[in-house]
VMD Tcl script that draws the C-alpha trace (Angstrom):
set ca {
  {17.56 -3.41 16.39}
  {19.77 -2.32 13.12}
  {20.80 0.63 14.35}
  {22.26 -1.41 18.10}
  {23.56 -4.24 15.42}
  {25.79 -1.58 13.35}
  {26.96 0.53 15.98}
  {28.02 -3.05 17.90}
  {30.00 -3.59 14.93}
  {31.47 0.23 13.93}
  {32.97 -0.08 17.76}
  {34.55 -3.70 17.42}
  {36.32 -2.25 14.68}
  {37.60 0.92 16.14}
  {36.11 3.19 13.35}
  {36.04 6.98 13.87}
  {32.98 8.93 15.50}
  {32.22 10.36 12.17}
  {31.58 6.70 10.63}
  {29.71 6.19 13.47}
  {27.68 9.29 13.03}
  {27.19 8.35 9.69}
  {25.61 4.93 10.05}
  {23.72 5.70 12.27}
  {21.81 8.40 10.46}
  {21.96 6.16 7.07}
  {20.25 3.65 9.71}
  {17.98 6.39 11.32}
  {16.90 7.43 7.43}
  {16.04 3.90 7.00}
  {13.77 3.52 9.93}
  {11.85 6.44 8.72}
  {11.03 4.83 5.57}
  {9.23 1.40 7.47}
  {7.23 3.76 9.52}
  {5.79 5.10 6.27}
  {2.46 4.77 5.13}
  {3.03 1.57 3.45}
  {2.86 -0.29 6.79}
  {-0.82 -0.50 8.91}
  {-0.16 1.68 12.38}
  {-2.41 3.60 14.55}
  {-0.80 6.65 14.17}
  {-1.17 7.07 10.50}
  {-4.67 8.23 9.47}
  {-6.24 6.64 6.96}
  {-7.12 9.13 3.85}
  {-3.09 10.11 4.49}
  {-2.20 6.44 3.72}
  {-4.87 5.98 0.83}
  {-3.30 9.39 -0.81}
  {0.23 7.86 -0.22}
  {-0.58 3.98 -1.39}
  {-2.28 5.44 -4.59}
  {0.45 7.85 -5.74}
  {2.94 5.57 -4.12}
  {5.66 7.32 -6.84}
  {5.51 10.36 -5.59}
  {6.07 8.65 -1.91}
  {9.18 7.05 -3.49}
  {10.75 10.17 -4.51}
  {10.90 12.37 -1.69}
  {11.84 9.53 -0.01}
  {14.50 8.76 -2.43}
  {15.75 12.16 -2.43}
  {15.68 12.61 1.45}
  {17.91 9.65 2.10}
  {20.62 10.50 -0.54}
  {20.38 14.07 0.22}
  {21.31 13.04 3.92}
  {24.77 11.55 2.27}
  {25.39 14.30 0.36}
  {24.67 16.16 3.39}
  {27.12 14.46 5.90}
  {29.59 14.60 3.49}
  {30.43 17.82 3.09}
  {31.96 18.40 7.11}
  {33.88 14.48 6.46}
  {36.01 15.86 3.68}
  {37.93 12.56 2.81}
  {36.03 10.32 4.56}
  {35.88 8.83 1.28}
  {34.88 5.22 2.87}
  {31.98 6.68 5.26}
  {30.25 7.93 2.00}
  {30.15 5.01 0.06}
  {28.97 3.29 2.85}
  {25.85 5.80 3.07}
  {25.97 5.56 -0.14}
  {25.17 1.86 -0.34}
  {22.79 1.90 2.61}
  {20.91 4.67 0.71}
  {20.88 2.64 -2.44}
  {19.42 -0.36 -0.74}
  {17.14 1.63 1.20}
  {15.14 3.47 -2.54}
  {15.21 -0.41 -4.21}
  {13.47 -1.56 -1.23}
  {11.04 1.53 -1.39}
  {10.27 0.84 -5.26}
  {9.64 -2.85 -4.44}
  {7.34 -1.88 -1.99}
  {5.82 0.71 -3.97}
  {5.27 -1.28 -6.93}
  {3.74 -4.07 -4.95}
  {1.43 -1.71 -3.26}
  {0.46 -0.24 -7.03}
  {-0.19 -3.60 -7.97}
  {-2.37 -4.59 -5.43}
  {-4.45 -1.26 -4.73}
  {-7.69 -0.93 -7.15}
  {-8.60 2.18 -9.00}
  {-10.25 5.03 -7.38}
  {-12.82 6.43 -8.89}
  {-13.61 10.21 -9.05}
  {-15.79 10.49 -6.23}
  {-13.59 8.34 -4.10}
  {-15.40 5.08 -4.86}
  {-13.18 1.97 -5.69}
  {-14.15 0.00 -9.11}
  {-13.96 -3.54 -9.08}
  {-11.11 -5.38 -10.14}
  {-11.19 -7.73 -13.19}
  {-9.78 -10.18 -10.65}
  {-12.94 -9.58 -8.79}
  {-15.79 -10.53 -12.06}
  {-15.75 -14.81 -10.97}
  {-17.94 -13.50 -7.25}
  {-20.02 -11.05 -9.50}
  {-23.73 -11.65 -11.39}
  {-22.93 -10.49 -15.06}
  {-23.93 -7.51 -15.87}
  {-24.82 -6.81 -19.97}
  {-23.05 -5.12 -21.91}
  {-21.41 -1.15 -21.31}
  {-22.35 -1.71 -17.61}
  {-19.90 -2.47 -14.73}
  {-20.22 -3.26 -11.01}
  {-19.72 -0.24 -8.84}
  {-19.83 -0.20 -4.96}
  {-22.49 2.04 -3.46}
  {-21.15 3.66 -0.38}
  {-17.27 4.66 -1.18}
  {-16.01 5.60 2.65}
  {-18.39 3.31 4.93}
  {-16.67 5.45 7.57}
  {-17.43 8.15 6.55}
  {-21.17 7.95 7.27}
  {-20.34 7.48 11.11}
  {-18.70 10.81 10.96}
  {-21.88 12.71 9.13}
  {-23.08 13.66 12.60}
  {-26.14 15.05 10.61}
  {-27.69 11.61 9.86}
  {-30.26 10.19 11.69}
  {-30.11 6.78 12.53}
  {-32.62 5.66 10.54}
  {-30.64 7.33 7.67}
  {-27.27 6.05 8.64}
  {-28.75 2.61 8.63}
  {-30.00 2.52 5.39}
  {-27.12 4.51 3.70}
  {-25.11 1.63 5.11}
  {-27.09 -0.97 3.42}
  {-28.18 -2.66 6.88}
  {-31.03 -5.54 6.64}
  {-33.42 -4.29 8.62}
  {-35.74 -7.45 8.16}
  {-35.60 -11.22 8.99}
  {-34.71 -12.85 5.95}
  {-37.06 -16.37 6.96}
  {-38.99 -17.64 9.35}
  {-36.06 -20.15 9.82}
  {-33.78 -17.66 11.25}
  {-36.09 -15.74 12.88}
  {-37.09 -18.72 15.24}
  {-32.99 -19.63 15.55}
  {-31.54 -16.30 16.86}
  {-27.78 -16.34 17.40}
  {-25.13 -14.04 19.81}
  {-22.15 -12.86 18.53}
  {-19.11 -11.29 20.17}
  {-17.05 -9.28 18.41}
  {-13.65 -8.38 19.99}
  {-12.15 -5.22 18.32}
  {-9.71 -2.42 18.51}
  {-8.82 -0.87 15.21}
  {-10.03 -0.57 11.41}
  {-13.25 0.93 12.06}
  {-14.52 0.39 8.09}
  {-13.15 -3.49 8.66}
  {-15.59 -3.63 11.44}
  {-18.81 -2.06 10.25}
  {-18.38 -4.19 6.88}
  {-18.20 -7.37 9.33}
  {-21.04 -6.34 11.45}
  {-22.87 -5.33 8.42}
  {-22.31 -8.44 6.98}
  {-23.60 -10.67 10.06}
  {-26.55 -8.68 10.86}
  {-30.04 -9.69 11.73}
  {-32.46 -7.89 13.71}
  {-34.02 -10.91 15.64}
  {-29.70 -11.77 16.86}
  {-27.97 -9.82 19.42}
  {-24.66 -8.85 19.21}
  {-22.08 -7.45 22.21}
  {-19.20 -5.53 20.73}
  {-15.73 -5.38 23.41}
  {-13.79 -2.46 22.26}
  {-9.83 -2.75 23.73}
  {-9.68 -0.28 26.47}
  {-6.44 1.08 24.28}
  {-8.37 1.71 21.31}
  {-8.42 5.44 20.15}
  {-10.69 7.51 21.52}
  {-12.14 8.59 18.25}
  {-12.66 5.06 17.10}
  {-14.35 3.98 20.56}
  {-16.43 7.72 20.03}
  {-17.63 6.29 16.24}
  {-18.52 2.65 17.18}
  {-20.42 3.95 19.90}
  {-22.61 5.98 17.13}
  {-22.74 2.71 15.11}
  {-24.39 1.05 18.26}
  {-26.56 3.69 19.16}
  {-28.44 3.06 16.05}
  {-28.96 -0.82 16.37}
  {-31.42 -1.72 19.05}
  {-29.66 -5.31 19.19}
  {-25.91 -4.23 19.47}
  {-24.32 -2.93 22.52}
  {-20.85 -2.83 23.91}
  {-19.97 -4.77 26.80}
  {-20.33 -3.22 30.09}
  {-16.62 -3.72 31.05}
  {-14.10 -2.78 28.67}
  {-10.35 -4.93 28.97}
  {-7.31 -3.49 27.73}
  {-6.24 -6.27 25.91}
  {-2.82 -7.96 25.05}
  {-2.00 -10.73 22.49}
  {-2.44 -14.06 24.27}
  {-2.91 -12.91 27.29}
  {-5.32 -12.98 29.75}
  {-7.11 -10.18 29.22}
  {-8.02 -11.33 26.07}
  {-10.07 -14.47 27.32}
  {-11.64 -12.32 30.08}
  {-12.97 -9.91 27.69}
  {-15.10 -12.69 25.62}
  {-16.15 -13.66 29.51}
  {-17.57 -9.85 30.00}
  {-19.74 -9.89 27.17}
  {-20.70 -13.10 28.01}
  {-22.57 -11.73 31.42}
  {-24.26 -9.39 29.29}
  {-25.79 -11.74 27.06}
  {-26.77 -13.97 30.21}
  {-29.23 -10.87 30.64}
  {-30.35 -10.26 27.26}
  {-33.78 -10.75 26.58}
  {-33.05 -12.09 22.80}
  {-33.15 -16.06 23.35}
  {-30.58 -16.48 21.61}
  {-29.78 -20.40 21.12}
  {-25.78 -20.39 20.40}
  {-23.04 -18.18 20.71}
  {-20.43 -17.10 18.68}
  {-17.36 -15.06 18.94}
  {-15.22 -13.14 16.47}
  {-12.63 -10.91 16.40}
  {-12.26 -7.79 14.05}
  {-10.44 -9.43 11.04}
  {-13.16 -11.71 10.66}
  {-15.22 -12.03 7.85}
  {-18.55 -14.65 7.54}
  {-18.35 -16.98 4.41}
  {-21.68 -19.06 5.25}
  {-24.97 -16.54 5.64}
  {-26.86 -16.38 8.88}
  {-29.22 -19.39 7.08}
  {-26.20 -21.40 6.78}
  {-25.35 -20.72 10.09}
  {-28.62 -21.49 10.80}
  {-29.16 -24.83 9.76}
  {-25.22 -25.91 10.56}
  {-26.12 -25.03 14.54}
  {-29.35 -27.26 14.41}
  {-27.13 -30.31 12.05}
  {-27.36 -33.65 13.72}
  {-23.93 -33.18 14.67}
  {-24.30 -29.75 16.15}
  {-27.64 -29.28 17.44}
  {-26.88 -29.91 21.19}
  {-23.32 -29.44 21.14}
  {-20.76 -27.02 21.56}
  {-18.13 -26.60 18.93}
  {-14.73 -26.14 20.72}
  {-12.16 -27.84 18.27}
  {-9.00 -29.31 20.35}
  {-7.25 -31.94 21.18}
  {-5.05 -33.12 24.36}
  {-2.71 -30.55 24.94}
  {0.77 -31.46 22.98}
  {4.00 -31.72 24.51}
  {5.09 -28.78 22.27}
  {2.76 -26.65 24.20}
  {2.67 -27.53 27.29}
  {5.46 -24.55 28.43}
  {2.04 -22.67 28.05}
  {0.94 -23.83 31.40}
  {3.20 -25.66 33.39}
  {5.40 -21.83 33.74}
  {3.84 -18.93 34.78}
  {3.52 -15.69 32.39}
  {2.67 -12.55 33.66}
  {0.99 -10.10 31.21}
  {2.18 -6.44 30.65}
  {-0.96 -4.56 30.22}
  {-1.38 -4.00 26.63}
  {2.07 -4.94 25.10}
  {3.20 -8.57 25.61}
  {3.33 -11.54 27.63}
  {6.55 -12.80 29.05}
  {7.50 -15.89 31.59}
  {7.59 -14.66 35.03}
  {10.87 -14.45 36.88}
  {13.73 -17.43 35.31}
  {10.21 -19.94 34.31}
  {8.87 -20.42 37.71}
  {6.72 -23.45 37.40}
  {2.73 -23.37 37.90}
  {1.18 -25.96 40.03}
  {-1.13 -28.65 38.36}
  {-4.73 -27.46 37.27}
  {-7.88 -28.01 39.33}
  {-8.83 -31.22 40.45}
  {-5.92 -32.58 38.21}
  {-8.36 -32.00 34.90}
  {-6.95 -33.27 31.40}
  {-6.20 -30.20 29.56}
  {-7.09 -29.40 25.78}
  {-5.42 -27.33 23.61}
  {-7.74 -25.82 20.86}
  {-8.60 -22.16 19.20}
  {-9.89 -19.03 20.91}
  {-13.05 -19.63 18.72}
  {-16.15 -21.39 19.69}
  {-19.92 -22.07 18.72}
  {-21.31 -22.61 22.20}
  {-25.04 -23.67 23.43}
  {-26.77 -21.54 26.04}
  {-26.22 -23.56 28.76}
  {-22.56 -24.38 28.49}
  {-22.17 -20.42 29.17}
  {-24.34 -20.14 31.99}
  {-22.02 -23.33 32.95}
  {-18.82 -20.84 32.41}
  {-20.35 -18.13 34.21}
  {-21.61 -20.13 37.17}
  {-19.70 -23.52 37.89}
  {-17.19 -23.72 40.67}
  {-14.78 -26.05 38.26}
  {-14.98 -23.35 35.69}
  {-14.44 -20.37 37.88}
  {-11.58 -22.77 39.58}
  {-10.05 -23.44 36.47}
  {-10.47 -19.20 35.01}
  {-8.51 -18.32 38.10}
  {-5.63 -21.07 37.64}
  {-5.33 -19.41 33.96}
  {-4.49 -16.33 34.57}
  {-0.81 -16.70 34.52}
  {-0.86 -19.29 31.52}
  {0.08 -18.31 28.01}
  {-2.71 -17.74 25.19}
  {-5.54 -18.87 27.76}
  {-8.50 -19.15 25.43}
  {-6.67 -21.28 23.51}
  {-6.85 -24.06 26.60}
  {-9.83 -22.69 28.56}
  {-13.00 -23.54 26.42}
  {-11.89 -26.99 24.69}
  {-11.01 -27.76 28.34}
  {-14.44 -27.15 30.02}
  {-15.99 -28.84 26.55}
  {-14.60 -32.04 27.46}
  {-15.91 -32.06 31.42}
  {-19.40 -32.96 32.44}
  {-20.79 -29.72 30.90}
  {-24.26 -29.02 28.60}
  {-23.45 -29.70 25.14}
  {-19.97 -30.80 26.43}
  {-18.05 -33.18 23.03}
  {-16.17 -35.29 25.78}
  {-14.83 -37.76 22.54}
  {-14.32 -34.56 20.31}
  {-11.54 -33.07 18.05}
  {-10.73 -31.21 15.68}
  {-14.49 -31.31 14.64}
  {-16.12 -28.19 13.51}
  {-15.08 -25.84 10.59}
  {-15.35 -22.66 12.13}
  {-12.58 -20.70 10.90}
  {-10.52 -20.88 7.00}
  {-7.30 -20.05 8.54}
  {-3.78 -20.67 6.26}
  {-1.55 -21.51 8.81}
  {2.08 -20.76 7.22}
  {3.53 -23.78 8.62}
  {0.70 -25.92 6.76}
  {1.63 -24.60 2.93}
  {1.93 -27.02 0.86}
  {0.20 -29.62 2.75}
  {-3.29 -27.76 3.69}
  {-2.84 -25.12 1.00}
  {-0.75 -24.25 -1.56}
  {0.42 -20.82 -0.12}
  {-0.60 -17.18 0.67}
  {-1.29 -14.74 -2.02}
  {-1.52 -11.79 0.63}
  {1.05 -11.75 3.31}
  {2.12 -13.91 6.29}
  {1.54 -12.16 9.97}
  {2.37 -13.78 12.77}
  {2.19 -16.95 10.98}
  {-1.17 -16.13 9.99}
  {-2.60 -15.10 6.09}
  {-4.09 -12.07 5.49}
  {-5.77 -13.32 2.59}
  {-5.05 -11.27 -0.81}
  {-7.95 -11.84 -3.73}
  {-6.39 -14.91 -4.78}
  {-7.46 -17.03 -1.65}
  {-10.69 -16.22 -2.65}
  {-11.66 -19.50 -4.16}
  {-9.68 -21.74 -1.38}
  {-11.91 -19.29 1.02}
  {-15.06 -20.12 -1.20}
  {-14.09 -24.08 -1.59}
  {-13.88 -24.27 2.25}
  {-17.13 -23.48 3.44}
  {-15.79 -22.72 6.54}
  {-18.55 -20.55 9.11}
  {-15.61 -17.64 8.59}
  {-12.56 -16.61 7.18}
  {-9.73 -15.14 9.00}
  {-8.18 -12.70 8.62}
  {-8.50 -9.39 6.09}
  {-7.12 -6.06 6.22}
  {-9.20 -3.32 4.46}
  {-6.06 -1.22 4.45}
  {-3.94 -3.33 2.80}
  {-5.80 -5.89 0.27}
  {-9.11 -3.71 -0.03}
  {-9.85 -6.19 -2.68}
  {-10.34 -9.52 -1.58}
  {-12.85 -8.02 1.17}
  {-14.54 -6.13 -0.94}
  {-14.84 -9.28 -3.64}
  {-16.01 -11.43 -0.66}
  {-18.17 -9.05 0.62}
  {-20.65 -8.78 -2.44}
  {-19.95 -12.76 -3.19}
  {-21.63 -12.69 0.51}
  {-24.10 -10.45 0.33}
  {-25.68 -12.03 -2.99}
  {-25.83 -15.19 -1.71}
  {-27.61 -14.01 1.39}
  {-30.18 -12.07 -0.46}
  {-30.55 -15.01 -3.15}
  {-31.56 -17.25 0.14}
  {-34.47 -14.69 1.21}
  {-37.86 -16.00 1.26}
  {-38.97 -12.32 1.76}
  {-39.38 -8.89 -0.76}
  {-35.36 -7.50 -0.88}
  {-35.48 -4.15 0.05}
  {-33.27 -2.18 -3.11}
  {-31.46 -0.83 0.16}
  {-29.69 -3.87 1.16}
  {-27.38 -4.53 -2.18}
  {-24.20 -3.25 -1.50}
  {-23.09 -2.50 -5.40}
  {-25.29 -1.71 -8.38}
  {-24.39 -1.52 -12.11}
  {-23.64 1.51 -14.05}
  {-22.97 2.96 -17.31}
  {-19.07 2.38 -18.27}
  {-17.49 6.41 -17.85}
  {-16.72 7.50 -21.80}
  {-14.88 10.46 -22.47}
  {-17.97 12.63 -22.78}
  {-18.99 11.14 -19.14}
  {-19.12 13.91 -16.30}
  {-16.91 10.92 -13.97}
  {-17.96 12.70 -10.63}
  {-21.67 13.42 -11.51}
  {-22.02 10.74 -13.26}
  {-20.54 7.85 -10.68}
  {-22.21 10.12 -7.89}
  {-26.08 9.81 -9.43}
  {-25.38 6.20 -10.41}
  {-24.29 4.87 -7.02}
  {-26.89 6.82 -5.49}
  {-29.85 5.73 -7.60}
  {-33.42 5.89 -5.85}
  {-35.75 2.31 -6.64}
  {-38.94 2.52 -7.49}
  {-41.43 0.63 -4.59}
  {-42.40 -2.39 -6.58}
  {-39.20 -2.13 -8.38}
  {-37.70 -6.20 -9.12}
  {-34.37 -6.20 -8.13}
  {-33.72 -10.20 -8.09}
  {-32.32 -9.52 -11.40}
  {-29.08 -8.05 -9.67}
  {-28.22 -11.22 -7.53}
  {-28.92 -13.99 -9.67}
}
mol new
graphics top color blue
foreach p $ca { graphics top sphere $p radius 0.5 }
foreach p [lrange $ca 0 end-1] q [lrange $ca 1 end] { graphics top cylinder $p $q radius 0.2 }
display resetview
């Protein structure tokens, strides 16, 4: 930590407890700023960080002020501690040019807000729009998705169609292929309803695992969300899950007994996670499960597990509920898998056939080979490309790296896969910024990982109409006016009432046999 680095380094040079005192505050100031609203936590509630990331100035001021008030502050007991203040001094300085950096990237990236609390489209965002003619713009329809969760005085049927839910197969086609999904979630509750928005069908089934650490008041809302979908339910036993740990594959395994029972018959399975979003439409999904290549197979991509990550499984890790996974004791060594099987290393996504899960569930070799995981690092990243490639339904015995399921950018592939990330790197992973829109687009892939709402609002909310067109384009049934997610409207003019206005435009009534093709072309 900073503040352990500098007070290492204040005692190896013998410098006075009041130097001491003083870098440590300068340090303690400078914590306070990163735990600011500029950086996604738990703790922070959301309209508090949108006020703070859209006057992000005023942020930077009090900030500012409180850090080089704190110098002024200390310096008045040090007298001549001359040295100690230009230290703070300097500490301060850097501390305000990394808040304005921040600030203005955050100003640059955050759209405008509209009176009623509705966010405009960026220009950036017109190449995944239908033209509109002339004096009329794009303009989202429902502002605070959220906030329609929390309007205990909707009904469901209310709530569904406020959120712009399809409430109808879109072809016969899909209605006679009906997919499961898993969604594995435990924060960004508007992230989540946009994704299960966007991958909803009534004749799927979906089973939602909530971490067992999630807030209560998030856990309370998607719970309301459910309620009102007769084919989404959470699973029956709730994990509280840790990054690459076991619990992680386990909960994926939960909802998997719960869709054993389902009486949707579903033909493949699917699992996502909450910073998911779907590029191809259920069609495309559709008709990529029954390809030649697919239609009886499982898509696991892997490949033998690499020497580089083999440490995964020949130690043993022990997980510390909800925090981290660590090797166990000075790398005690695990014993070889069951029966001696191959292993594959692959992703923690899958496509899988029906039977290959009753296989999971079921099998002795698979239940052998569940238990041997539980002390290995990142499990489901071994665990389902393994099975794939034994004597299993749908197994790909011969198979790769086949299968596009996910548009990940990787940051040790820039420059080689893609040319870079125009969000931000986490955990060697990008969360994609509007500019990896087209690579997104180019790809094709089933879905796109992974999006923040909180921090690059736009490139979800660009994808998410590219998305929702395209799906409604593909309908060979009437479009219900309810399911588009933006209309146009009148560009505001000085003489426009902003609020009013905005507010009767985005909620518009259509007229029964009103055509509304016209908007998605």
């Amino acid at each position: 930590m900073p503040a352990e680095r500098l007070d290492q380094r204040s005692n190896k040079r013998n410098k006075s407890h009041r130097q001491t005192f003083v870098l440590s505050l300068s340090v303690r100031l400078s914590a306070s700023d990163t735990d600011g609203p500029f950086l996604e936590t738990d703790t922070v509630s959301t309209r508090a960080r949108e006020r703070l990331m859209f006057n992000p100035m005023s942020s930077l001021r009090t900030r500012s002020s409180a850090a080089l008030q704190g110098c002024w502050t200390i310096m008045i007991p040090l007298g001549g501690a001359k040295g100690s203040f230009l230290v703070c001094l300097g500490i301060s300085t850097l501390i305000c040019s990394l808040i304005y950096l921040r600030a203005w990237t955050q100003t640059e990236l955050q759209p405008q807000v509209g009176a009623n609390g509705c966010r405009s489209f960026s220009d950036r965002c017109e190449a995944f729009l239908p033209r509109v003619e002339e004096g009329l713009i794009w303009r989202n329809r429902d502002c605070q998705v959220d906030s329609y969760i929390h309007n205990n005085h909707l009904t469901c049927s209310q709530l569904i169609a406020d959120l712009h839910f399809i409430t109808k197969p879109l072809s016969q086609e899909e209605l006679d292929y009906p997919l499961a999904f898993i969604l594995t979630v435990h924060k960004e509750l508007q992230l989540l309803l946009r994704l299960l928005r966007a991958i909803y069908a009534p004749q799927n089934v979906y089973c939602i695992h909530i971490d067992a650490k999630a807030p209560q008041d998030y856990q309370q809302m998607v719970r309301r969300l459910v309620a009102c979908l007769p084919n989404v339910f959470l699973s029956s036993q709730s994990e509280t899950v840790t990054y690459a740990g076991f619990s992680r594959l386990q909960a994926d395994i939960h909802c998997m007994r719960d869709l054993e029972h389902s009486k949707v018959g579903w033909k493949k399975l699917i699992n996502l996670c909450g910073q998911d979003f779907p590029v191809q439409s259920n069609l495309e999904l559709v008709r990529y499960m029954q390809s030649k290549m697919w239609k009886d197979r499982n898509m696991t991509p892997g490949i033998k597990q690499p020497a580089s990550m083999r440490h995964r499984t020949q130690l043993q890790h022990k997980e510390i509920t909800g925090s981290h996974v660590g090797l166990k004791g000075w790398g005690k060594k695990k014993g070889h898998p069951p029966q001696n099987m191959q292993l594959y290393f692959g992703t923690a996504y899958y496509a899988l056939t029906r039977g290959f899960v009753n296989f999971v569930l079921k099998s002795r070799v698979a239940q052998d080979l569940l238990e041997w995981s539980k002390d290995t690092y990142s499990p489901d990243e071994h665990y389902w490309a393994t099975l794939n490639h034994l004597k299993a339904p749908g197994n790909h015995v011969d198979g790769g790296w086949e299968g596009d399921i996910r548009a990940i950018k990787w940051q040790d592939q820039e420059g080689t896969v893609h040319s870079g990330c125009k969000g931000r790197y986490v955990r060697n992973i990008c969360i994609y910024g509007i500019e990896d829109l087209p690579w997104i687009i180019k790809r094709n892939s089933m879905f796109a990982n992974k999006f923040e709402s909180s921090t690059f609002p736009e490139s979800l909310d660009c994808l998410e109409q590219w998305h929702r067109r395209k799906v409604l384009r593909q309908a060979t049934v009437p479009i219900d006016p309810e399911w588009l997610l933006a209309v146009p409207y009148p560009i505001p003019t000085s003489k426009t009432n902003s609020s009013g206005g905005q507010g009767n435009t985005l909620n518009r009534s259509f007229s029964e046999h009103e055509d509304v093709r016209g908007l998605i072309v």
